[in-house]
N, C-alpha and C positions, 0 to 999 in steps of 0.2 A: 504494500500500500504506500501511496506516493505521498509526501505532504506536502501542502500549500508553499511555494518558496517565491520569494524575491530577492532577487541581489539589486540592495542598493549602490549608487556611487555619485560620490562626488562628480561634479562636472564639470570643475577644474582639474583634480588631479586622476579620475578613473577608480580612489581608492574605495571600495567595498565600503560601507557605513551599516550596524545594525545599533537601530538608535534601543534608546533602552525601553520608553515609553513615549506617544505620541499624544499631542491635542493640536486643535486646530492651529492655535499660533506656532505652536513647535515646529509644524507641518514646513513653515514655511525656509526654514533653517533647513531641510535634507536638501540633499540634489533629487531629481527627476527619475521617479522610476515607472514598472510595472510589473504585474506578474499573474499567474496564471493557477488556479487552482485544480489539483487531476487527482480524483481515486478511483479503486478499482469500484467497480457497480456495487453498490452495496442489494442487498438482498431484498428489499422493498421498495417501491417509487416512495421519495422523499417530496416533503411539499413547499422545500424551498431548499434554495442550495447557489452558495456561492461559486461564481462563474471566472468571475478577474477584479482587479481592482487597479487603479494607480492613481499616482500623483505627473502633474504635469505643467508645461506651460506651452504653450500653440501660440507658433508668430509667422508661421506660413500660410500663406491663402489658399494652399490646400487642403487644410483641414475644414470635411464640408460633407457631412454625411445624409443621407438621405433615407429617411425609415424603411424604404419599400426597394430599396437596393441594396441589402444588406443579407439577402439570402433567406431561403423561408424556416429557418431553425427559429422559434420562438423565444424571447429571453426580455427581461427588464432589465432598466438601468439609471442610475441616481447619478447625476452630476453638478458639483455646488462648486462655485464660483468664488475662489479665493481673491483675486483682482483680477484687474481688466474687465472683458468682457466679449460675449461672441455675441450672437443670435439666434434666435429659435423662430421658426414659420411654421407655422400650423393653423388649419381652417381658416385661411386667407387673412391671417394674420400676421405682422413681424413684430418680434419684441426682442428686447435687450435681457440679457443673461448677467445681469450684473452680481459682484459679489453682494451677498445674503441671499442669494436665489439659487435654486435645483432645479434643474431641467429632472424632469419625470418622465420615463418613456418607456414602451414598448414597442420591440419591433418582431414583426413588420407590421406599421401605421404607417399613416401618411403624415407624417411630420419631415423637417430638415432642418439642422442646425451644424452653424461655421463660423468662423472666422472671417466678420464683416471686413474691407477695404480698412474702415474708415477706424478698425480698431489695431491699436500694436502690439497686443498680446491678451491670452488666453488662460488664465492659470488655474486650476480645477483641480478637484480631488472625484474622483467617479469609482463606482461598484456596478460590474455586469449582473447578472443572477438570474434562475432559472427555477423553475418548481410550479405546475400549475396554481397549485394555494396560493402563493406569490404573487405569479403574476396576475391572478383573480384580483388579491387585492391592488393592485396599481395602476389593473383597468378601474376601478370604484375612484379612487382615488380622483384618479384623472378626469373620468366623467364629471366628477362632485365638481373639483377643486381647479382644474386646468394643467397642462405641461411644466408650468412654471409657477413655481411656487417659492415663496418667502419663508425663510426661518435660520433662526439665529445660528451663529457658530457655535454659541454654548447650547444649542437646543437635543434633547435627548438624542433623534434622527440621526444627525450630524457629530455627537460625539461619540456614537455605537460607528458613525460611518469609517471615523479616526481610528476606533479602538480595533475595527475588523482589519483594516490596514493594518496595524501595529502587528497583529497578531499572525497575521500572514506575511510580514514583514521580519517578524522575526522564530519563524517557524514552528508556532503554536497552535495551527490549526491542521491535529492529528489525524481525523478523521470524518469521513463522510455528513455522521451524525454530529457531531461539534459542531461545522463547515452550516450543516442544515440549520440548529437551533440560532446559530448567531444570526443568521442571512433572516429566518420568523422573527426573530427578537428585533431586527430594523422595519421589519414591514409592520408589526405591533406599533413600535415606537413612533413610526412615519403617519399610521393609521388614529393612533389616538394625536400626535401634532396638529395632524393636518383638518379631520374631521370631528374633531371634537365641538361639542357645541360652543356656541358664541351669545352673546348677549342679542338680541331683537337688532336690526339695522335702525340706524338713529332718524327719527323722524325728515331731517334738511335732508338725507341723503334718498330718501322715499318721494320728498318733495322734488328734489332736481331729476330722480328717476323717471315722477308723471312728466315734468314739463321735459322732457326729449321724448317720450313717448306722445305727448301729445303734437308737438311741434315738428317733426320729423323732414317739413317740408322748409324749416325756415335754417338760414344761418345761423346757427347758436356758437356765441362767441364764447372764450374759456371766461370772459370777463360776467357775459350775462350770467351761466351758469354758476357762476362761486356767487354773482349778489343773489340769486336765489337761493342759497345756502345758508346764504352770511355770512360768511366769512373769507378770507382773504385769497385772491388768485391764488398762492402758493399753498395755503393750510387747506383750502379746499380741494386741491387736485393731491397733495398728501392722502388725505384723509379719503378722498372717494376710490382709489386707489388699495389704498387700506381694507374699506368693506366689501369692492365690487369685484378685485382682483384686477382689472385691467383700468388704462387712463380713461378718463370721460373722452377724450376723442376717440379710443376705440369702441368703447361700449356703443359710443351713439352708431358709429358706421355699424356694429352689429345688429344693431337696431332697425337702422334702417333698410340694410338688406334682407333682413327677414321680413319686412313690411313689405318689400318688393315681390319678395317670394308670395306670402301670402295674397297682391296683388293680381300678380300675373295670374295664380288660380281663378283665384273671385272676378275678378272682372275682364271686361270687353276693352280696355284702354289698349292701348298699343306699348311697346316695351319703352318706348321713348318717354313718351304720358305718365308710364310708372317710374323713372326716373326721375323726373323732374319732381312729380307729386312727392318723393320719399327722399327729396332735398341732395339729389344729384344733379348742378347743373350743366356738366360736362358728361354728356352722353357715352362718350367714350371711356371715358375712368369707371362708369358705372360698369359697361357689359365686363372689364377688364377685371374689378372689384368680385361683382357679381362670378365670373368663370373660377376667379380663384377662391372663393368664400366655399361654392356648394359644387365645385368641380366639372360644371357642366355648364352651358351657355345658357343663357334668359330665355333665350328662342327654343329651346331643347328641354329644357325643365317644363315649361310650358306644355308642350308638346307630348312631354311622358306621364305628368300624370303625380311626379314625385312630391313631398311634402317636405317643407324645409322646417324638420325636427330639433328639436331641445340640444339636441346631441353636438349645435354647432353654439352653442351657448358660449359664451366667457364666463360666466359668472359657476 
């Protein structure tokens, strides 16, 4: 039976490092590794189970993966953002991967995340993992909560995600069954983080919710919507961010695309008409928006019949 190994090293001098214990700031003191966890099959399907793990930093614009190009072997994966920053797209969205944030994935999905142009580096800590129970919970997850999610470096998630490194780091994950409880004991940890209940969403943030749903058609500047809040252009897009998960300029564009969606079914207007109506004045960003949002053309979603469901939600 094989255990879990990494050889770490320095990336000045190539010498071998096995630190004694890891936390997140410590993290940042190693050089750059990765490694690979292998046992023989252990005797029953296991319901979670570590796959790989590493530490890194990405400054080539090659690094640029693609959920649905990645082969059809099923697996999840946690990747949190020590500084810099990449990107994440998903459901015709792009966001920033900035540190305090985990991209959340399984593949094969249709997601892609890389190393934007416009960023100079990349530096991450990630865990691959596999196990149906697993990756059950990280499709919930992800459904509930989104790809990208916030939580702190001291947060339990995040310091189970240190300590599975450490341990694979310094060749303390003996066995199958060990390998399995740590890998449940993250997705426990990540499950109560992540969907634990929360307080009721605060009254201002219900209020700026109706007036984009009711206004869908009009320019809503980031200025209108925080006096609707009351409070200040920057504590407002903080704080709505906070509860909603995504900025108010993406939420609203979600919004409106699914208005669209639900247009083009209900009614006889033409795809232009429902653009305009759902606060696109550039008919072209719309069909563009629209293709990349629900994967299929305005003209074509029309046509087939399909329902633009929950499932492309932000929130």
């Amino acid at each position: 039976m094989a255990r879990g190994k990494i050889q770490q090293k320095n990336a000045a001098t190539g010498a071998v490092i096995v630190p004694p214990r890891v936390d997140i700031p410590a993290l940042k003191g190693w050089g750059y590794s990765e490694g690979w966890v292998f046992f023989s099959k252990p005797p029953t399907a296991l319901p979670a189970m570590i796959a790989s793990c590493g530490y890194h930093r990405e400054t080539s614009g090659a690094y640029d993966w693609h959920g649905l190009k990645r082969g059809t072997t099923e697996f999840a994966a946690i990747q949190y953002t020590l500084s810099g920053f990449g990107r994440l797209e998903h459901a015709g969205i792009s966001r920033r991967a900035e540190p305090g944030t985990a991209l959340l994935l399984v593949v094969p999905s249709e997601h892609r995340y890389y190393l934007p142009p416009e960023s100079e580096g990349w530096e991450f800590l990630y865990l691959s993992l596999n196990g149906a129970e697993l990756i059950r919970i990280w499709r919930e997850i992800i459904a509930r909560k989104g790809m990208l999610v916030e939580l702190s470096p001291h947060s339990p998630p995040i310091e189970l995600c240190a300590d599975i490194f450490k341990k694979v780091a310094t060749h303390q994950v003996r066995s199958p069954f060990q390998a399995s409880s740590l890998a449940y004991g993250l997705a426990m940890a990540l499950y109560e983080e992540v969907l634990r209940e929360t307080a009721p969403i605060p009254a201002f943030i219900e209020k700026v919710l109706e007036t984009m749903k009711n206004h869908l058609d009009k320019d809503l500047s980031m200025d209108e919507l925080a006096k609707v809040s009351g409070y200040s252009r920057y504590h407002f897009f903080r704080i709505f961010k906070q509860w909603v998960g995504a900025s108010p300029g993406e939420y609203l564009h979600k919004l409106r695309l699914e208005e669209s969606a639900r247009m083009l079914r209900a009614t006889n207007l033409s795809i232009k008409e429902v653009a305009f109506k759902c606060g696109f004045n550039d008919y072209n960003y719309f069909c563009r928006s629209f293709g990349k949002f629900f994967s299929i053309t305005a003209g074509q979603f029309r046509k087939s019949g399909m329902f633009a469901g929950s499932h492309h939600s932000i929130k």
